[in-house]
C-alpha positions as CSV (number, residue, x, y, z in Angstrom):
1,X,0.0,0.0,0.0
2,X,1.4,3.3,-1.1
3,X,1.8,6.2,1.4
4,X,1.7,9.8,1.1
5,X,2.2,12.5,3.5
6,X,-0.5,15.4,3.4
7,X,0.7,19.2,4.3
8,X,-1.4,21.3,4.5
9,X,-5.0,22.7,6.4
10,X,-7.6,20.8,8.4
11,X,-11.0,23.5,8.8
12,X,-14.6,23.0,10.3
13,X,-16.4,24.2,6.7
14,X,-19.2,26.2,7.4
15,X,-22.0,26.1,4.3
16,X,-24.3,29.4,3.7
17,X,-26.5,29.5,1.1
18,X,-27.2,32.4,-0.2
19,X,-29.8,33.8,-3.0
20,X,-29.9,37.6,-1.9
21,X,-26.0,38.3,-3.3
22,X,-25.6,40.4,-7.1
23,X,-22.9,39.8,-9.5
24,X,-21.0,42.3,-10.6
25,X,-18.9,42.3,-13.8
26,X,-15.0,42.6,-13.1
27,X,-13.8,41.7,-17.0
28,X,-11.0,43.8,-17.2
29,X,-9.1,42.1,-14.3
30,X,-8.4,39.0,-15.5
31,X,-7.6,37.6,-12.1
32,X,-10.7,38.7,-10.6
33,X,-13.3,38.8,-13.2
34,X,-16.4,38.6,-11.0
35,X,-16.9,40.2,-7.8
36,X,-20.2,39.6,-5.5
37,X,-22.1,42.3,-3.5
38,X,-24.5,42.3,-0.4
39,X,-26.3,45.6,0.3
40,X,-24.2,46.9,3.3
41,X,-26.1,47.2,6.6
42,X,-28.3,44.8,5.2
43,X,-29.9,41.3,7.2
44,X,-29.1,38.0,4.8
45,X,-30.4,35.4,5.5
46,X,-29.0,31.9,3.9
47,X,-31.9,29.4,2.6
48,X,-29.3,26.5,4.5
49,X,-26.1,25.8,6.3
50,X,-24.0,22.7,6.7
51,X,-21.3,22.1,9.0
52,X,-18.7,19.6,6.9
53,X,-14.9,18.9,7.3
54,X,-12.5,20.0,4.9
55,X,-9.1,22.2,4.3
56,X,-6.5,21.0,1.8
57,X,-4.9,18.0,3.4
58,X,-7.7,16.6,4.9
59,X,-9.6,16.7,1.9
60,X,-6.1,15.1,-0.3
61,X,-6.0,12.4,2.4
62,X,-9.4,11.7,2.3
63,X,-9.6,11.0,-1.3
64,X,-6.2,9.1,-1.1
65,X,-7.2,6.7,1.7
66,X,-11.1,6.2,-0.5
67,X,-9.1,5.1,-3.1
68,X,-7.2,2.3,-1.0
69,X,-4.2,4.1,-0.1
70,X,-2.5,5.3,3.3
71,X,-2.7,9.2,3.9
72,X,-1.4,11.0,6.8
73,X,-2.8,14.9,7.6
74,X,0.4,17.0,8.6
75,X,-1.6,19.7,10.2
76,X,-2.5,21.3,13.7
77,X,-5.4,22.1,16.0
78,X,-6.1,23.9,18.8
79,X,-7.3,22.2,21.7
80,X,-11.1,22.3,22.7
81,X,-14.2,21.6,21.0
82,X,-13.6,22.5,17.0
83,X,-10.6,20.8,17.5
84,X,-12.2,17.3,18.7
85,X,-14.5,17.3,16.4
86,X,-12.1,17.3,13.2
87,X,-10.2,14.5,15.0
88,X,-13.6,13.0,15.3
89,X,-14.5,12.9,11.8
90,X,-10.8,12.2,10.4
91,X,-10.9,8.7,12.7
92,X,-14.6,8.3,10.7
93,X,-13.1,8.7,7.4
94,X,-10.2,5.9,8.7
95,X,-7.4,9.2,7.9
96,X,-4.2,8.4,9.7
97,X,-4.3,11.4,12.3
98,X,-1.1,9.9,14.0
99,X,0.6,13.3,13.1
100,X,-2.5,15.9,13.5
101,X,-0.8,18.3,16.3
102,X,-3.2,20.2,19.0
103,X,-1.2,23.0,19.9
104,X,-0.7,26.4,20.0
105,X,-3.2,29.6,20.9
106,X,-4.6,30.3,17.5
107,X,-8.2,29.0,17.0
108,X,-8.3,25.9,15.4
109,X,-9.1,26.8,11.2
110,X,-12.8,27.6,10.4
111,X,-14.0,28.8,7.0
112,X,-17.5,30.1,6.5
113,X,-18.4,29.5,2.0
114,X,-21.2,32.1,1.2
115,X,-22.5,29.7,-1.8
116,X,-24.2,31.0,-4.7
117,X,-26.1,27.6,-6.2
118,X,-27.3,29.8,-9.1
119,X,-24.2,30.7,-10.3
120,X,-22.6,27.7,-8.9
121,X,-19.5,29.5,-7.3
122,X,-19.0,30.5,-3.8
123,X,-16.7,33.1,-1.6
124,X,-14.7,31.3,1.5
125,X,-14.0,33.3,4.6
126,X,-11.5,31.7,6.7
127,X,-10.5,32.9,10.3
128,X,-8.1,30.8,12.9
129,X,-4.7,28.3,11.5
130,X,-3.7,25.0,10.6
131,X,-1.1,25.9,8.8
132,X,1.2,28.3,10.4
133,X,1.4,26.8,14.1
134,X,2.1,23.4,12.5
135,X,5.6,22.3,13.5
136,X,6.7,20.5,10.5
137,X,10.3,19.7,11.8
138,X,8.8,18.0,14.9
139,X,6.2,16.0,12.7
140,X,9.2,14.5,10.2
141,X,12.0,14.2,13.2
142,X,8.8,11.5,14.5
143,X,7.8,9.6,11.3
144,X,9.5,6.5,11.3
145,X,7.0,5.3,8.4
146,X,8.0,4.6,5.1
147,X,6.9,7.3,2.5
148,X,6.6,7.5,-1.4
149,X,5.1,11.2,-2.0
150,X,4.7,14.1,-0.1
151,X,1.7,16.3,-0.8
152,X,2.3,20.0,0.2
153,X,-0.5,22.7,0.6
154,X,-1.7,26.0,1.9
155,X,1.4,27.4,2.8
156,X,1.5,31.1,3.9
157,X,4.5,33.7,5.3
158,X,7.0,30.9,6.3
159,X,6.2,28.9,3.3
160,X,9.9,28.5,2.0
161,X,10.9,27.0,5.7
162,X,8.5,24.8,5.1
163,X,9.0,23.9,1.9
164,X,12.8,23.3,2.2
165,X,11.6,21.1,5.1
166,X,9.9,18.9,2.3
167,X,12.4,18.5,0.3
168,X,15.0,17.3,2.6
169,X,12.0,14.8,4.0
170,X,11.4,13.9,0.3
171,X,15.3,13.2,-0.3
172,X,15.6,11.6,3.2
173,X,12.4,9.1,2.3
174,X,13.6,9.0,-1.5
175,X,10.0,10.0,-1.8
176,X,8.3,12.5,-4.6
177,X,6.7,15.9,-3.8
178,X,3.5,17.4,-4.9
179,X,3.1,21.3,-4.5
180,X,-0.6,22.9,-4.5
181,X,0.2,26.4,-3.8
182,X,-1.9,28.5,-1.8
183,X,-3.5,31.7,-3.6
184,X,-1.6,33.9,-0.5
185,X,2.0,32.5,-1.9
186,X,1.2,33.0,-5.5
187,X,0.0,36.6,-5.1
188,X,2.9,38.1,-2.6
189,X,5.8,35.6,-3.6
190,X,5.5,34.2,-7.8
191,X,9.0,34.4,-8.1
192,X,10.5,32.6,-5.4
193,X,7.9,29.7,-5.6
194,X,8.8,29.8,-9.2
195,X,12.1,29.3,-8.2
196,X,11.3,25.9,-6.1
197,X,9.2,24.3,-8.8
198,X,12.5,22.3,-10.2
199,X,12.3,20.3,-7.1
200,X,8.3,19.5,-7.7
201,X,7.5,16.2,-9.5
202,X,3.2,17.5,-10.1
203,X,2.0,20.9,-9.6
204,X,-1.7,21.3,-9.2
205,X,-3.3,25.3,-9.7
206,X,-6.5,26.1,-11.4
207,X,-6.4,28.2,-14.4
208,X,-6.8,31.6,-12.8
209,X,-3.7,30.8,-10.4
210,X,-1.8,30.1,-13.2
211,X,-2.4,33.7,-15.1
212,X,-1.5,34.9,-11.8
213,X,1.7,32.9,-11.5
214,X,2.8,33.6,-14.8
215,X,1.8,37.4,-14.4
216,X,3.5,38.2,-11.4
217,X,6.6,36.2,-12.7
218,X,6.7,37.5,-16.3
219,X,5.0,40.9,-15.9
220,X,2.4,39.7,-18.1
221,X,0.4,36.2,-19.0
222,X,-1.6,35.4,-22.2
223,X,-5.4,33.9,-20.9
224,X,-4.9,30.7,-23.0
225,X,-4.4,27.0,-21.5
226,X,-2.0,25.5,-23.8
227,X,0.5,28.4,-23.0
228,X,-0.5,28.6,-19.7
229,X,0.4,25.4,-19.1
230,X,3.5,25.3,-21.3
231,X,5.4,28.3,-19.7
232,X,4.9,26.6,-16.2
233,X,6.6,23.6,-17.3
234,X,9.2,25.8,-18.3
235,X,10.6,26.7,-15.2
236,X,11.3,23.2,-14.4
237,X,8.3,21.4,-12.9
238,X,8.1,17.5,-14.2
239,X,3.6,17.3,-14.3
240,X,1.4,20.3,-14.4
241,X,-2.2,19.8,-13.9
242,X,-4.4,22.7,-14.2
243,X,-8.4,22.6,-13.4
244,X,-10.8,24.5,-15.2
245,X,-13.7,25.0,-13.3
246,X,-16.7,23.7,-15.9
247,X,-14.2,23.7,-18.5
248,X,-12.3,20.5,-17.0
249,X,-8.9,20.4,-16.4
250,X,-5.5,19.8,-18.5
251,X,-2.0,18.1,-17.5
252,X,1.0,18.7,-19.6
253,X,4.5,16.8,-19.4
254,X,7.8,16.6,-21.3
255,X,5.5,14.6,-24.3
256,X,2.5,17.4,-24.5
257,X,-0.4,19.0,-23.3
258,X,-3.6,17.3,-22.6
259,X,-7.5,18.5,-22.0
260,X,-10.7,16.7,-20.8
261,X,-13.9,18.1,-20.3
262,X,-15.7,18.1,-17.0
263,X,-18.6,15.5,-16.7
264,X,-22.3,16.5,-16.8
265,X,-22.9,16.2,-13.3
266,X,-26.0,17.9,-11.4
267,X,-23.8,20.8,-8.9
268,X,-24.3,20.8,-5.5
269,X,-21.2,22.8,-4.3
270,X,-18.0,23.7,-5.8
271,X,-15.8,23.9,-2.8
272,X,-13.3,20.8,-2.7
273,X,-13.5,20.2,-6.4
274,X,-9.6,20.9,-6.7
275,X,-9.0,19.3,-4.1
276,X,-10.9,16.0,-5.1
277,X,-9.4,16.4,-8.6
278,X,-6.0,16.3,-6.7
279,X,-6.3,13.3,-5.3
280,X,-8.4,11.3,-7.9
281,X,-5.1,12.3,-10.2
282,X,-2.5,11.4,-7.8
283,X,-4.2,8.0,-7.1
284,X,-3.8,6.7,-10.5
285,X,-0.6,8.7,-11.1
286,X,1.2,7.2,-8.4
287,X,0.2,3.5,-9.3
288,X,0.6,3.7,-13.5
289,X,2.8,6.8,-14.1
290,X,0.0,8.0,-16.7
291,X,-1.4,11.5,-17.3
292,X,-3.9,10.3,-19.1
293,X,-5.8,8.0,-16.8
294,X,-4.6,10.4,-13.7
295,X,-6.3,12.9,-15.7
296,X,-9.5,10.8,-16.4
297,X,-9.3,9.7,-12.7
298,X,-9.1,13.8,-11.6
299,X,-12.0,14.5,-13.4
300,X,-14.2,11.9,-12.5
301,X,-13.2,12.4,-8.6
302,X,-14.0,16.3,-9.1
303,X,-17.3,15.4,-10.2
304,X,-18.2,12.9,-7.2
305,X,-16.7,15.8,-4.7
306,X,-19.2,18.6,-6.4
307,X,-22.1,16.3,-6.3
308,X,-22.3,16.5,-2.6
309,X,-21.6,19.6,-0.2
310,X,-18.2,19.3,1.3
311,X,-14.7,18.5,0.1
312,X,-14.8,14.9,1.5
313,X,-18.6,14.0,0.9
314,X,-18.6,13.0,-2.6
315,X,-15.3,11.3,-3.0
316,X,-15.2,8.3,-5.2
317,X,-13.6,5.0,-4.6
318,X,-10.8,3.3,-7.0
319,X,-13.4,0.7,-8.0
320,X,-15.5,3.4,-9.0
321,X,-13.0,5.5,-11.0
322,X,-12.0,2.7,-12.7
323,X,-15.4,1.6,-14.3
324,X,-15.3,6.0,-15.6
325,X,-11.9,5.8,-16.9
326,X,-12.0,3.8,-20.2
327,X,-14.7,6.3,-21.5
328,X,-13.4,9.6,-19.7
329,X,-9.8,8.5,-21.6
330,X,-11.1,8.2,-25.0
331,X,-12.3,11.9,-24.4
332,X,-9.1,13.3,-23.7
333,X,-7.6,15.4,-26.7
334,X,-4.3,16.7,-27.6
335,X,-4.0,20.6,-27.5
């Protein structure tokens, strides 16, 4: 059984559902091309809420572990009630918490995601950490575990600590490292990440994180997938895989670029999608060494996760992404 470490945030997801939000047309930024507006001063009321788990490596591990691997969550806690109840549900979800530290005096992580169902699209508040507190050099000096790939995620100000960290653990463990950088390190520090990507072996970003990579590295970034995609594999990175939203999602190596559309699937909630796509791909990726089926695996997992509400609701087992891949592969086109 393959294992794989999992940086990264563990939140309490608060759901709010909300029809009394406008949409207001931001086209000339293309890293922000929508904004939403409530009236200020105004009473909203949301039409439902839904507590869920989530955050990046919980929702990585979870889909890892569905699809018959061994994930740990590399993450922290504060102690109290939030706090227990993540442990909680991670034992539910059979996630190896071994690793999951409760310490510190920041809150433990909560995000509140003002959904918009019509629209399907959403806005994530987050307050308290996961991230920051997390003593990575304490968690590796402890694993005695065998480990093949270490997933890194929502890293913020001492992100290059952190991700020097992983790459002596990956060396140390003769292991592979996944980066999914947060939207924090690609906005205040593109070129230094840029800088670390030699070192990455699959780097997952949706499309709009890429313009903004690109941008802020380059001074400027042409809105088009293929050369998205190709300039980021240009500063060293083996894999790319970049989702889409609706559009699906592409992966580009050393041999070419690749698309697949997303499946028609009835949307219940976006958040996790990127996530699920993350692990569906690295779950076939790590076994066959294929971007084809760890792309038709991505997409397929995506499309459980946004069928439910919640980044670990919808997450489909490797029995079940199996019997979508021959079809979902004969889709795939060369761009």
């Amino acid at each position: 059984m393959k294992k794989i470490v999992c940086v990264g945030s563990a939140t309490k997801d608060i759901f709010l559902e909300i029809n009394e939000n406008k949409i207001i047309d931001n086209s000339q930024d293309i890293t922000a091309k929508k904004l939403v507006a409530f009236e200020l001063g105004a009473k909203v009321y949301a039409s439902h809420c839904f507590e869920r788990l989530g955050g990046s490596a919980v929702n990585v591990a979870a889909g890892l572990t569905k699809a018959g691997m061994r994930a740990f969550v590399f993450s922290r806690v504060k102690k109290g009630e939030t706090g227990d109840w993540i442990i909680k549900k991670l034992g539910k979800m059979k996630v190896k918490k071994n690793y999951l530290q409760k310490t510190g005096n920041a809150d433990t992580a909560v995000s509140v995601i003002v959904s918009d169902y019509k629209n399907q699209d959403r806005i994530i508040f987050r307050a308290g950490d996961s991230v920051q507190a997390f003593d990575l050099a304490k968690a590796i000096s402890e694993f005695k575990e065998k480990v093949d790939w270490i997933y890194l995620g929502s890293q913020k100000n001492d992100w290059q600590e952190k991700v020097k960290l992983a790459f002596e653990f990956a060396k140390l463990k003769k292991a592979k490292l996944v980066l999914s950088p947060s939207s924090w390190q690609i906005s205040n520090e593109a070129k230094r990440l840029v800088a670390t990507l030699k070192n990455v072996q699959i780097l997952f970003l949706n499309r709009d994180e890429a313009i903004e990579l690109i941008k802020n590295n380059e001074g400027m970034a042409q809105d088009n997938p293929k050369d998205l995609v190709k300039m980021i594999l240009s500063y060293g990175v083996k894999i790319v895989a970049m989702t889409d939203g609706a559009a699906g999602a592409y992966a580009g190596d050393k041999d070419g670029i690749i698309h697949l559309s997303s499946l028609a699937t009835k949307v219940k909630e976006t958040v996790g999608a990127g996530d699920a796509f993350c692990s569906g791909f690295l779950a076939s990726y790590i076994e066959k060494n294929d971007i084809k089926q760890a792309l038709a695996w991505g997409i397929a997992n995506s499309a459980g996760a946004i069928s439910q509400i919640g980044g670990t609701e919808g997450l489909l087992t490797r029995k079940e992404m199996h019997q979508k891949e021959r079809d979902l592969i004969s889709q795939i086109k060369n761009i």
